[in-house]
N, C-alpha and C positions, 0 to 999 in steps of 0.2 A: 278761144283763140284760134286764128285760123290756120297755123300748123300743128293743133295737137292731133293725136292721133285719135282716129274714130275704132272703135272694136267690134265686130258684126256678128250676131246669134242669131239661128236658125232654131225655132222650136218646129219639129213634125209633129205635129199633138194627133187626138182621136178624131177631130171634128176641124181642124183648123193647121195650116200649117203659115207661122207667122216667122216675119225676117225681122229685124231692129237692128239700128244703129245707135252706139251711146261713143260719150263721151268717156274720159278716165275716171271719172266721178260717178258713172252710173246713169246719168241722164242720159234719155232718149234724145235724140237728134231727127232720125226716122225712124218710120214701122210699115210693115201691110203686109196684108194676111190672105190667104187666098181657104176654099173649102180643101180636107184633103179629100184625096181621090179614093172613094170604099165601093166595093162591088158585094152587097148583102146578099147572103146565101139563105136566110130564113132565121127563125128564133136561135138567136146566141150563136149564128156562122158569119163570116166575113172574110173580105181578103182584099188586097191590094195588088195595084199594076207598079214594080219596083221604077218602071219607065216615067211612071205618070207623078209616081211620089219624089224623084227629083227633078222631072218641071215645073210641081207646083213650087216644091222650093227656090229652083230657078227664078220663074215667075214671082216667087214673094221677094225673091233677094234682088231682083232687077227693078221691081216698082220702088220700093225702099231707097234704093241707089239714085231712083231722080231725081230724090231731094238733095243730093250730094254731088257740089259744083268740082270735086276732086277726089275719085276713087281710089286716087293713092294716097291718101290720109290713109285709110282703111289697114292699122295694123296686121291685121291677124281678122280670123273667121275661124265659127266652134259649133258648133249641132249638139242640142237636144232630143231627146225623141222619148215616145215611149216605149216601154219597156216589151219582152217578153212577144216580140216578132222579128222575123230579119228575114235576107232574101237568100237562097242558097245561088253562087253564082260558079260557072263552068271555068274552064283553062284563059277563055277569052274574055273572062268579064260580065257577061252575056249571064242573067237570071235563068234557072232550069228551071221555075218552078214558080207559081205567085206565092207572094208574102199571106200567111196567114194571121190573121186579125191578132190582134192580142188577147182580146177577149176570149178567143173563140176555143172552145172545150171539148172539140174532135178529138183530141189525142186523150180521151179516159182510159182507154185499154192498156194506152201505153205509157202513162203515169202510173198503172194499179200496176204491171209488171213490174217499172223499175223498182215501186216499192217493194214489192213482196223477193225481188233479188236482193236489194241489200236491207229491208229493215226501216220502218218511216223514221225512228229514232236516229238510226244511224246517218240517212239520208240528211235531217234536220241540222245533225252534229256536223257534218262534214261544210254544207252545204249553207247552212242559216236560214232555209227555207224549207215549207214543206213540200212532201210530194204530191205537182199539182199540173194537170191538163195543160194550162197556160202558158208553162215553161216552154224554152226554146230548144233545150234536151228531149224535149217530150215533142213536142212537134216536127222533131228533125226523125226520132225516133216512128213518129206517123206519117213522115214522108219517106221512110227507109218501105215500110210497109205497104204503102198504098198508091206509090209514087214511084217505083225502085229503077226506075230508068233515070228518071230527074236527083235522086239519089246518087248514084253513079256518079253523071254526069258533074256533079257538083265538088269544085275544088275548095272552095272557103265557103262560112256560115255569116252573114256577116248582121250585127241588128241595126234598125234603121237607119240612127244616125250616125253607126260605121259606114252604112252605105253612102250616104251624102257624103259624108268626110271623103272617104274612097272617089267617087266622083270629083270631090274637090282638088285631092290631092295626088288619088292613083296610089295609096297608102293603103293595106288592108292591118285593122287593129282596130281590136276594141278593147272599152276602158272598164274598170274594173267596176263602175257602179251598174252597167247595165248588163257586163259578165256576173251580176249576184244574178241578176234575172233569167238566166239561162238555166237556173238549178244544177249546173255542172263546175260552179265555181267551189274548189275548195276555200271557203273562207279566211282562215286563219294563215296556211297558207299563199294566202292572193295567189292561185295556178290554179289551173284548171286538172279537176280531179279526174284521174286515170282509172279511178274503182268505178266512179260514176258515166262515165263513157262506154264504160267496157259493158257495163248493165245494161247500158240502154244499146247498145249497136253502136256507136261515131264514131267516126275514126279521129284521134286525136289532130292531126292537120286539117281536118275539116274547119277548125274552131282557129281564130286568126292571132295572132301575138297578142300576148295584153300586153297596155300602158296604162301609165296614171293620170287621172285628167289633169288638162293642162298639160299633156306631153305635145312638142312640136310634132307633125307627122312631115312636112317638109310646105312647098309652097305652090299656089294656086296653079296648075298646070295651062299650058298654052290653050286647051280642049275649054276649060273651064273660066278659064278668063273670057273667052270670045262669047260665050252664054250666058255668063253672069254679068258681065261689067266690072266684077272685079278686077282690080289690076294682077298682074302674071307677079306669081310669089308671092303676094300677101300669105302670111303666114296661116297655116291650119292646124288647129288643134286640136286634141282628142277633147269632149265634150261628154255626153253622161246623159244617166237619165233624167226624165224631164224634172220629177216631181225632188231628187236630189239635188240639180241644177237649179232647182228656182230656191231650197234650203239653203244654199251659199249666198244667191243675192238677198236673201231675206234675213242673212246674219246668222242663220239656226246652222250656227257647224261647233258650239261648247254646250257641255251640259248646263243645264240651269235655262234652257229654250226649249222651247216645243214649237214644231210647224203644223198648222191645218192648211193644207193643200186640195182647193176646190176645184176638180176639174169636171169633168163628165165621170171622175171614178174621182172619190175624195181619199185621199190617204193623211193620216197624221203620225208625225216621226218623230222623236228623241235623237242625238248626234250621244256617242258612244268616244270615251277612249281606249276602248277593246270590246274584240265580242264579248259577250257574256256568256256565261256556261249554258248546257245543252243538258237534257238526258231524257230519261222519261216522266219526269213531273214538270219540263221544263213549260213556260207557258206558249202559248199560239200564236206569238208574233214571228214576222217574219224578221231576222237580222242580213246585214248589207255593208258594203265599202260602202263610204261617204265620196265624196268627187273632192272634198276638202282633205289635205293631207296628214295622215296619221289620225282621220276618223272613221271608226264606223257608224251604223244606227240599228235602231229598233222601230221597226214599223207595223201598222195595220191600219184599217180604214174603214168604210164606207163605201160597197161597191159600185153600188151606183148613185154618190151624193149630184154633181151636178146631174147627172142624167134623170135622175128625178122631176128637178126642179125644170125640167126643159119638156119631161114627158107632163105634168100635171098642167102647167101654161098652157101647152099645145090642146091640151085637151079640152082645157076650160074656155080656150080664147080663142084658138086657132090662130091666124096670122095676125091676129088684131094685136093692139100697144100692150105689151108687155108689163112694163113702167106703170100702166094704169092699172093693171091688175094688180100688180104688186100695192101701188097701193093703195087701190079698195082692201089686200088681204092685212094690211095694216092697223085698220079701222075694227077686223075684226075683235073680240074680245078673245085675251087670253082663254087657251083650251079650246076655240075652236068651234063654242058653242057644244059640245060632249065630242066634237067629231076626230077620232084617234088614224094616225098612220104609222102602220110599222112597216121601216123599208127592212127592204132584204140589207141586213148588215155581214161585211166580207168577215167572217172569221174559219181561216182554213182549217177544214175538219171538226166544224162545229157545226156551220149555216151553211156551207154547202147544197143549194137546192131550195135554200128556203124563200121563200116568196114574200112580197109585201102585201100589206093589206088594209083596205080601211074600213072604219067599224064607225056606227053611231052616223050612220046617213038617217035623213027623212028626207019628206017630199020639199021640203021647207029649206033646204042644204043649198047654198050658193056656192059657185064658182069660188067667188074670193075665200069662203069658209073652206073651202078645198082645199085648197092652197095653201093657205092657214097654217090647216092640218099636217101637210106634209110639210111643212116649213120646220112645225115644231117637233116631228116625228123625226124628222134626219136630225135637227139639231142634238137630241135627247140621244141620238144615236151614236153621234159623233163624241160627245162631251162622256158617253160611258166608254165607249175604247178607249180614249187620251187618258180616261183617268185609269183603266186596268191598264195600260202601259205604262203609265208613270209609277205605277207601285210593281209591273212586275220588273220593270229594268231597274228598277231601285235606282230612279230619277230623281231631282230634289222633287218635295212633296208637293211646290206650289211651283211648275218654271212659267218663264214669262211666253206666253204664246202668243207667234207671228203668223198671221194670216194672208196668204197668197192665193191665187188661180181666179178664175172670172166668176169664180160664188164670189169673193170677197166684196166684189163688189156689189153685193145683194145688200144693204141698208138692213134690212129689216130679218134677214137671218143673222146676222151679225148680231145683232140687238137681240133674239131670241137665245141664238147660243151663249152670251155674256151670262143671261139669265138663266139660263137651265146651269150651266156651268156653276154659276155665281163664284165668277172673274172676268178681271178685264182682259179685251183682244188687242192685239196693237195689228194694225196693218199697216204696212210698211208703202209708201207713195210710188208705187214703182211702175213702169209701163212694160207691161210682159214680163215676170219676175223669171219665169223660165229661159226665156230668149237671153234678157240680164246674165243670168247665171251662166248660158253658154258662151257669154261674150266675155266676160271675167275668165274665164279658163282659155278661152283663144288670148287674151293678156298677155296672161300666162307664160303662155306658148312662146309668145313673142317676144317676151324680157319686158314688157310694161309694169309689169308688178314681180317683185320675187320668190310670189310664191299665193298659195290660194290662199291664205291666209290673212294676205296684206292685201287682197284681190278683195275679198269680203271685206275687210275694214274700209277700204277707199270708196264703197258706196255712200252718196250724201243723199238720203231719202228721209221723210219727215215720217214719225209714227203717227196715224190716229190710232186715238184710244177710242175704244168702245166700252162704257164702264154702266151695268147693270144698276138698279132700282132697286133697292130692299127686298119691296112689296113685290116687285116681279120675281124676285127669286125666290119668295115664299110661294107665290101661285102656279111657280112652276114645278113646283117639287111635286104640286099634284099630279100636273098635267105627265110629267115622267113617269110617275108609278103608270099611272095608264098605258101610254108609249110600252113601256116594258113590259108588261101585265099580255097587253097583244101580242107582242115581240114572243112571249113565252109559249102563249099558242098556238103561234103560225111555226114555231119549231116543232112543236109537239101533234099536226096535224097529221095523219096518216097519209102513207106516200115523202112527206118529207124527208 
């Protein structure tokens, strides 16, 4: 209809920063996506220009708006990001310092400190996570150190898509799904925890107000409407992390679901009605606010699922059709012809360091066999975290899993995970389920919906079912002993 209101989400992903427009139903209207802006420092460094990461957003949110004959439809506006980076910014506004990558694992010295002050146990209880380089406690804590001018300098911490929001609105707040990623959130009490700050050196104002996603932050400033296109006021809203964010538009906010979430880092999550207990037998997931209200979750992943499947292509193909590789690797026969991949699987304080690996090449090994291989190797990878997640969160024993992020759209790993799993996947019809989900919490914001709850229900997206073959689940069971079988050795290699 041509007065309903359109909703606007901004995902800043790893590789890509996409803007969409939907409707109150969840359908897209528009989209575009621009590269985002990374400056590689070498093996496992990176960082970002905070200047560059809200023009590409700019730039994604103004191409998107052409297709929109009336930018004041445009209720409300809501940012995703990833997790576990932010820009430290001075009295004026003005960044001291570039964004450090998310990935990036400079700050070891000062992850092994905060633990050994309060204890990794206590650390995990307080906090839901463990003690880990990647936090933005820990990097604030490497920029106290290494930085200490820009340190100083620095009035708020803000993570990325507080900073877009902040540029949107002149609002400084972040929301409580991407304050778990800081490792300074006390959980249980949603605040940020003063034992853990104190360990690490921040100073408590450093770290900006929490809200709860879906909280208004107020409306598009006069700065930000003239760059966007936005109209002045559209409503802003606190938004979340990407891989939580795309969990609400994908329905996974009750028990009885599970999300696999395909990015360039695969994570798969359980939605919680509390956290769950902690101590020292507890298991190696990490727990978290949900962006949905009155949930938490339980997570781990796959550190580098999509990044896998982008490094093996490239390798095998280079710039050539993708699509076509894929599927010659279709063709091949289950297992790969003997040929096994074990990816590095993320489990904190287990695989830390661990490398992947493939085994069972000959002269005779094709490209597509390659591929194959690593297809079935991350499948096998994924389908065994979901399942030690689901028994350790004491989840139902079978939930229905929704499949999201731009693996989903891989045909033929879908098909392979159905079968290594032996269950069906449902993927949900959705254009940018992250963008989605930040645009459902700008709703929110807005009084479109009354709440994330009814925000998640009002999406009309169709499930495909992806539902395994007997026989493939049988020939898969071998092909996973093997998978595993590597997996145990490349843990057990010296240096590891």
């Amino acid at each position: 209809m041509p007065g309903e209101p359109l909703l606007a989400g901004v995902d800043v992903g790893t590789t890509r920063v996409k803007a969409a427009l939907y409707d109150t139903r969840g359908r897209a209207v528009a989209s575009a996506a621009v590269p985002t802006p990374t400056r590689p420092l070498g093996p496992g460094r990176a960082e970002h220009d905070a200047e560059a990461l809200w023009d590409a957003a700019v730039a994604a949110l103004r191409q998107a708006l052409d297709d929109v004959a009336d930018p004041g439809r445009i209720a409300s506006v809501a940012v995703a990001s990833m997790a576990e980076a932010g820009v430290p910014l001075d009295a004026s506004g003005e960044p001291t310092a570039p964004v450090i990558a998310w990935f990036d694992r400079r700050a070891e010295p000062q992850a092994r400190r905060l633990a050994e002050a309060i204890g990794a146990v206590r650390l995990r209880t307080l906090t839901g996570v463990p003690p880990q380089p990647i936090y933005g406690v820990c990097k604030l804590a490497w920029l106290a150190d290494h930085r200490p001018d820009a340190f100083a300098r620095a009035r708020v911490w803000l993570n990325i898509a507080d900073y877009i929001a902040y540029r949107l609105s002149g609002v400084h707040a972040t929301d409580l799904s991407l304050a778990t990623r800081t490792g300074a959130l006390d959980l249980r009490a949603r605040a940020w925890s003063r034992e853990v700050l104190a360990a690490a050196g921040v100073p408590r104002p450093l770290l900006a107000p929490l809200v709860a996603s879906g909280t208004a932050l107020g409306g598009v400033t006069r700065e930000a409407a003239r760059v966007t296109g936005l109209a002045e006021h559209t409503v802003v809203g606190a938004g979340g992390h990407d891989h939580i964010c795309g969990a609400l538009a994908a329905g996974v906010v009750d028990p009885g679901r599970a999300l696999d979430s395909i990015g360039t880092a695969e994570s798969v999550l359980v939605p919680l009605t509390a956290p769950l207990p902690t101590g020292e037998d507890a298991p190696r997931y990490s727990q978290g606010v949900h962006v949905a209200a009155g949930r938490w979750y339980a997570s781990t992943g796959v550190h580098a699922g999509g990044a896998s499947i982008d490094w093996v292509t490239g390798l095998v193909a280079g710039r050539a059709d993708r699509a076509g590789l894929l599927a010659e690797a279709a063709t091949v026969p289950i297992g790969a012809h003997g040929v096994v991949f074990a990816p590095h699987v993320h489990l904190p304080g287990v695989t830390d360091g661990a490398q992947g690996a493939l085994a069972g090449l000959t002269p005779d090994t094709s490209g597509p066999v390659i591929v194959r291989a690593v297809l079935e190797g991350l499948a096998v990878a994924a389908c065994d975290v979901l399942h030690r997640l689901v028994a350790q969160a004491a989840h139902p024993a079978a939930p229905e899993v929704r499949v999201i992020g731009g693996g989903a759209r891989n045909a033929l790993l879908l098909a392979i995970k159905a079968a290594v799993g032996g269950r069906s996947l449902r993927r949900p019809d959705l254009t940018e389920a992250t963008a989605l989900g930040a645009a459902l919490l700008g709703g929110v914001a807005a009084g479109v919906f009354n709440d994330t709850h009814a925000a998640a229900a009002a999406v009309a997206a169709d499930l495909d079912e992806v539902t395994p073959a007997d026989e493939d689940v049988a020939a898969y069971a071998a092909v996973a002993a093997r998978v595993r079988a590597l997996s145990c050795l490349q843990r057990a290699a010296p240096g590891r």
